[in-house]
C-alpha positions in Angstrom: 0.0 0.0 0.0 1.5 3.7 -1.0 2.6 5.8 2.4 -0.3 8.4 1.3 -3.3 7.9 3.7 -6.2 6.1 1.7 -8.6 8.2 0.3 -11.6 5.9 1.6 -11.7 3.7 4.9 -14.2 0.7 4.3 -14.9 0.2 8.1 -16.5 -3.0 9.5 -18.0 -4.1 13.1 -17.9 -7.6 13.3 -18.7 -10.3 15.7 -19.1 -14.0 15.4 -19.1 -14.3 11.3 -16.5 -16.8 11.2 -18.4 -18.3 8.2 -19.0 -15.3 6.3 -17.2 -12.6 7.0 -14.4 -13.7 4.1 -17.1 -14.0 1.5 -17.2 -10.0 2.4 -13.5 -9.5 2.7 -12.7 -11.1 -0.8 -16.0 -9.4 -2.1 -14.0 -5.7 -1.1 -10.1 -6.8 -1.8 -11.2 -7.9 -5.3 -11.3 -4.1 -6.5 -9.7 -2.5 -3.7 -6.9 -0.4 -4.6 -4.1 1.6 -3.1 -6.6 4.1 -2.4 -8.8 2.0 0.2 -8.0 0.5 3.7 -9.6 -2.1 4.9 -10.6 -1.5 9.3 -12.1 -4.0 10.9 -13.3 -4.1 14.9 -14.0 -7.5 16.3 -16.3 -6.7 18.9 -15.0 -10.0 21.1 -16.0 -12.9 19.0 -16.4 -16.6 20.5 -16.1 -17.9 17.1 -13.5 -18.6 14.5 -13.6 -14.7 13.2 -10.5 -14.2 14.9 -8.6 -17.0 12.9 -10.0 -16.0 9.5 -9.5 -12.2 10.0 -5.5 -12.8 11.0 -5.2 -14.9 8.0 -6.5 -11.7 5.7 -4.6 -9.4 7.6 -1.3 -11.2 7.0 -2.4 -11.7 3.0 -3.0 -7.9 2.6 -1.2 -5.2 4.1 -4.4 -2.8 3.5 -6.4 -4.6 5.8 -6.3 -3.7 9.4 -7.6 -5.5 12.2 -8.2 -5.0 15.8 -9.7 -7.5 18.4 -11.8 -5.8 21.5 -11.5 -8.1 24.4 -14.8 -6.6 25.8 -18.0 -6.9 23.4 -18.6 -2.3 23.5 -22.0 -3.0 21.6 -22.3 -2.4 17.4 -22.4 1.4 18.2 -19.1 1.9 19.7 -17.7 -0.4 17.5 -18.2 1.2 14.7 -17.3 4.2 16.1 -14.1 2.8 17.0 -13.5 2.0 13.1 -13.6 5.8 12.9 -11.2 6.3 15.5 -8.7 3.8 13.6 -9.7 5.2 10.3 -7.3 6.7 8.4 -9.2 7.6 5.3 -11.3 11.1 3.9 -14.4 9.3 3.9 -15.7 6.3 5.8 -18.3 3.5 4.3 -19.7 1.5 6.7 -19.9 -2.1 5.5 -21.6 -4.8 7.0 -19.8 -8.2 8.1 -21.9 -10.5 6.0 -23.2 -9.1 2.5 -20.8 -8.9 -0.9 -20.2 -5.7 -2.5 -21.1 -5.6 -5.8 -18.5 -5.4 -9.3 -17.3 -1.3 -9.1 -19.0 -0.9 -6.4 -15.6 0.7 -5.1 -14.5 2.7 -7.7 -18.2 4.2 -7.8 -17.8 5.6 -4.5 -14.5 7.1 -5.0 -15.3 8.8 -8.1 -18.5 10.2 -6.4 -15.7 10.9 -3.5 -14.5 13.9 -6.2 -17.2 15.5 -5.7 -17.2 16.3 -2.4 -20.5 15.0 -0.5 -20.8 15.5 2.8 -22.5 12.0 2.9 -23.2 9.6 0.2 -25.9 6.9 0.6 -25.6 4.0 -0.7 -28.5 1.9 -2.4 -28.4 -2.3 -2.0 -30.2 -5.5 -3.6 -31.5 -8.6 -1.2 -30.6 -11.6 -2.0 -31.2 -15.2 -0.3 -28.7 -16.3 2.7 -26.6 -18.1 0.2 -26.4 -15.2 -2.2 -28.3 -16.6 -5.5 -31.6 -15.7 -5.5 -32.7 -11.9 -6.5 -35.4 -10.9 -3.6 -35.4 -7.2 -4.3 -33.9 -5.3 -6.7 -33.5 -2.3 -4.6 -33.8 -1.8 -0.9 -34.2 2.2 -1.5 -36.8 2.6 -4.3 -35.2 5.0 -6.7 -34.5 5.4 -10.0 -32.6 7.8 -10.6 -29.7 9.7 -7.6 -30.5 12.4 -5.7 -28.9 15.4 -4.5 -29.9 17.2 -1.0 -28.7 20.7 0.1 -28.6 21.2 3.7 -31.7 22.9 3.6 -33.4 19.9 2.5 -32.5 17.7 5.4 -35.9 17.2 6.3 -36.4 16.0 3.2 -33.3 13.8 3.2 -34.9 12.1 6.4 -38.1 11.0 4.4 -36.9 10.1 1.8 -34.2 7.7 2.7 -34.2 7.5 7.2 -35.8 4.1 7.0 -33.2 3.2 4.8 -30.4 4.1 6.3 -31.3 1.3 9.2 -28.8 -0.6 7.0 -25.7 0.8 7.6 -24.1 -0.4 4.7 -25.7 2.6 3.0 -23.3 4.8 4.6 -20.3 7.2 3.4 -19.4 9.7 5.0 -16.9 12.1 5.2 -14.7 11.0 8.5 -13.6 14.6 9.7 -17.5 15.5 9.7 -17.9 12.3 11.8 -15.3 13.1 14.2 -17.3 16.7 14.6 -20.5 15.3 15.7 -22.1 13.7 18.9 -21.6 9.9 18.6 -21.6 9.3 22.3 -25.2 10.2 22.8 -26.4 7.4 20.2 -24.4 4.2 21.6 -27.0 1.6 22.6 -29.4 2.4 19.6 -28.1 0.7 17.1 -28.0 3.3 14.6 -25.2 5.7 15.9 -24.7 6.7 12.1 -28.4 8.0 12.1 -27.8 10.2 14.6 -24.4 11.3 13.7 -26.5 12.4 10.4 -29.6 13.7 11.7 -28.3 15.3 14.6 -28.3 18.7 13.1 -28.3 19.5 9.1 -25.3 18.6 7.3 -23.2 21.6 5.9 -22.8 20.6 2.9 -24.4 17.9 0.1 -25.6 14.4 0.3 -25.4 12.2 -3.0 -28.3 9.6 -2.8 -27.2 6.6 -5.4 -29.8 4.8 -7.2 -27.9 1.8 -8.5 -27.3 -1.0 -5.9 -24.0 -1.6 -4.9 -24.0 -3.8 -2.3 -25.8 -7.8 -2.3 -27.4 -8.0 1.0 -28.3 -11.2 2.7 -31.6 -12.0 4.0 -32.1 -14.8 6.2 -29.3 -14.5 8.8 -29.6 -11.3 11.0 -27.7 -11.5 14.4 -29.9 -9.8 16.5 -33.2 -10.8 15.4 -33.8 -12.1 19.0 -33.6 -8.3 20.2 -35.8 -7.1 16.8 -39.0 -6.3 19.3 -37.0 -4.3 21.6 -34.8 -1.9 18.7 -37.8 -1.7 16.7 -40.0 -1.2 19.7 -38.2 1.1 21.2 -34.5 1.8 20.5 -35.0 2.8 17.2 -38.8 4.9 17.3 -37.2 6.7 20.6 -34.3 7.6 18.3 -36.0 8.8 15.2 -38.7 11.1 17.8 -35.1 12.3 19.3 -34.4 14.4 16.0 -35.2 17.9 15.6 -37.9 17.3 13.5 -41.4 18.4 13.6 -43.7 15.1 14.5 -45.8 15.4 11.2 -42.4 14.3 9.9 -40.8 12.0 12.5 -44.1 10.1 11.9 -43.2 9.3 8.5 -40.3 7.2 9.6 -41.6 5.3 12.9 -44.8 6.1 15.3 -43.8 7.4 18.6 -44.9 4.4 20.1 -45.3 1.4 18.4 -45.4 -1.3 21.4 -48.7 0.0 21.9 -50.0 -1.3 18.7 -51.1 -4.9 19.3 -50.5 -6.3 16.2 -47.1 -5.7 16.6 -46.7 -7.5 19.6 -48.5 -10.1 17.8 -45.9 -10.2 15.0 -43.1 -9.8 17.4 -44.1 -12.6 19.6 -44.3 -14.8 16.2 -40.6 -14.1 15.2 -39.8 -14.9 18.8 -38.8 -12.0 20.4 -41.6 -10.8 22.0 -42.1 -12.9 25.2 -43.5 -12.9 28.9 -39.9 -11.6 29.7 -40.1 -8.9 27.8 -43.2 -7.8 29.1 -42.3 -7.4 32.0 -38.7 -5.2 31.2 -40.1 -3.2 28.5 -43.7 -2.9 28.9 -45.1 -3.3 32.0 -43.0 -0.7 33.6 -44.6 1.9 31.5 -48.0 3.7 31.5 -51.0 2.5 29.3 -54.2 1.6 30.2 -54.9 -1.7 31.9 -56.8 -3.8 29.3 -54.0 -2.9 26.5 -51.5 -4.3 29.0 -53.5 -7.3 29.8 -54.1 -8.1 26.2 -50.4 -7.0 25.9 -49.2 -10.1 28.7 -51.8 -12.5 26.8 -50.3 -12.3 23.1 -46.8 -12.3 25.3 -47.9 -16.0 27.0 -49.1 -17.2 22.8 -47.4 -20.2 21.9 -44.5 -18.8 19.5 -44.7 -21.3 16.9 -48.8 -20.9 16.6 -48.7 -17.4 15.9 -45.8 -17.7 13.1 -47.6 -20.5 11.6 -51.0 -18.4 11.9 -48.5 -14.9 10.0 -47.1 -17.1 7.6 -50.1 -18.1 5.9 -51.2 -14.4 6.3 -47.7 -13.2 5.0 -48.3 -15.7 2.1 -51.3 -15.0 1.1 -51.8 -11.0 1.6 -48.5 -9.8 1.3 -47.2 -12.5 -1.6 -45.3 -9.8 -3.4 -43.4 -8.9 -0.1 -40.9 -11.5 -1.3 -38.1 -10.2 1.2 -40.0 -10.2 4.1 -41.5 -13.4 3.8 -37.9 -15.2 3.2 -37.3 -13.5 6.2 -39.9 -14.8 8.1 -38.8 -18.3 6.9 -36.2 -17.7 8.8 -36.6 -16.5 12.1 -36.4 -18.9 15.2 -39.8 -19.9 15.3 -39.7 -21.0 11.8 -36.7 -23.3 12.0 -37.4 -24.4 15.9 -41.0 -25.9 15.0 -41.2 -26.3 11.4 -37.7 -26.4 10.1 -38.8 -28.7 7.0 -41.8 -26.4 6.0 -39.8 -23.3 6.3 -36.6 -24.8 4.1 -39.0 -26.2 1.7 -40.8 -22.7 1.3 -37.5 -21.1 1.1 -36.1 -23.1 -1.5 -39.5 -22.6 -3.4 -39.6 -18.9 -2.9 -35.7 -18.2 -3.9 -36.1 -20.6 -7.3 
């Protein structure tokens, strides 16, 4: 690698992806140049990521690795990917999807141009990478450009999206600027970072996908009722937006809708115990929280067997959220053949 710092810093968080975090290493180094670093943070794996990481690191001087003996939670480990970033900008890539052909070289000629942030559009794909789900995550056709007056914009248009933090570029020394320390525990320190206040200067949308996202294998699906219960709605109502807005992207309150509960108890993370942490300490009238501790005590695997034929039949064209339903613990734990099967059938 030359002794000039890299232009762009790819920075992953890792933990326990042993099996596929090379897939995503040899998807970056295969058009990586001179002008990209590789930084990863292991955030105190139990695995075999440790082992597989060393081995790239000692293959390619651009990639550099660091193991946390302490598990600091994804939002300080990313920010720590910052912190060993050399790089103008910073793209946050995920430990597990493949970066599409170019992909790199897209990003640093946008780089030219001088966006404050550049977000980044992705494809889903099956677990294993062959089947099409989804052609685009962010449904555009064309990029976009967003002055800083048009932040609030910027947040309808694309907030939800940027859930995936693989859709983020951004400039590192506007990074280092900004409040990150507020936003650990969320799981979307990045949104924050962005939304905090407006950006100063542009922010290139891209239209084209340029990541493959995998569907079937998120991590932290067991704690999907409490970030999208509350982590994540409490963090969108935290931006200075009016509410007509912050609305668009989550309701201030979504636990107290019941049919999320119902769909969170049928991917399996909504149970008695977290009833009693998340829900019962708070205010709401008595019959929504005994209805709320009823759907809680539902046998898991009934209720995703009762949504799945829902999903299939009402929401059929939802193609990526029903291969993700396939897939939660509920679905292998009680009906492991049927869900396979249906996978199979919906990624042919």
């Amino acid at each position: 690698m030359a002794n000039s710092p890299p232009r762009l810093s790819i920075c992953i968080a890792t933990r326990n992806r042993a099996t596929l975090i090379g897939e995503t290493l040899d998807s970056i180094l295969a058009q990586a140049t001179d002008d990209v670093e590789l930084v990863i943070v292991d955030g105190a794996s139990t695995d075999g990521t440790e082992t597989v990481l060393q081995q790239y690191q000692r293959r390619f001087p651009n990639v550099r690795y660091s193991r946390l003996e302490v598990n600091g939670g994804v939002d300080r480990d990313y920010s720590r990917t910052v912190e060993l970033a050399r790089g103008e900008y910073c793209w946050f890539m995920t430990d597990d999807d493949v970066l599409k052909p170019s992909a790199i070289q897209s990003v640093l000629s946008h780089m030219q141009e001088g966006y404050n942030l550049i977000v980044v559009n992705a494809e889903n794909r099956s677990a294993d990478q062959a089947t099409l789900l989804a052609s685009r995550r962010l449904a555009i056709d064309h990029d976009r450009i967003y002055r800083p007056a048009e932040t609030e914009a910027l947040f309808i248009d694309v907030g939800y999206h940027l859930t995936y933090i693989g859709s983020v570029v951004i400039q590192r020394d506007l990074w280092n600027a900004r409040d990150k320390k507020s936003y650990w525990g969320t799981w979307f320190v990045h949104f924050g970072v962005i939304f905090q206040q407006p950006l100063p200067g542009l922010t290139l949308v891209l239209a084209e996908p340029l990541i493959s996202g995998r569907i079937g294998n998120i991590s932290w699906n067991a704690r999907s009722f409490e970030i999208w219960m509350f982590r994540w709605p409490e963090l969108v109502w935290s931006m200075p937006f009016p509410d007509q807005t912050k609305v668009k992207i989550s309701p201030p309150t979504p636990w107290r809708n019941l049919k999320a509960l119902f769909v969170h108890r049928g991917d399996g993370s909504y149970s008695p115990k977290m009833y009693r942490g998340w829900i019962a300490p708070r205010p709401a009238p008595a019959g929504y929280k005994l209805a709320a501790q009823f759907i809680a005590h539902l046998p898991d695997c009934v209720v995703w067997l009762l949504l799945y034929f829902y999903f299939s039949r009402t929401r059929a064209q939802a193609r990526t959220e029903l291969y993700h339903w396939l897939h939660v613990p509920p679905a292998q734990k009680c009906f492991g053949a049927l869900a396979r099967t249906q996978a199979k059938r919906l990624a042919a």
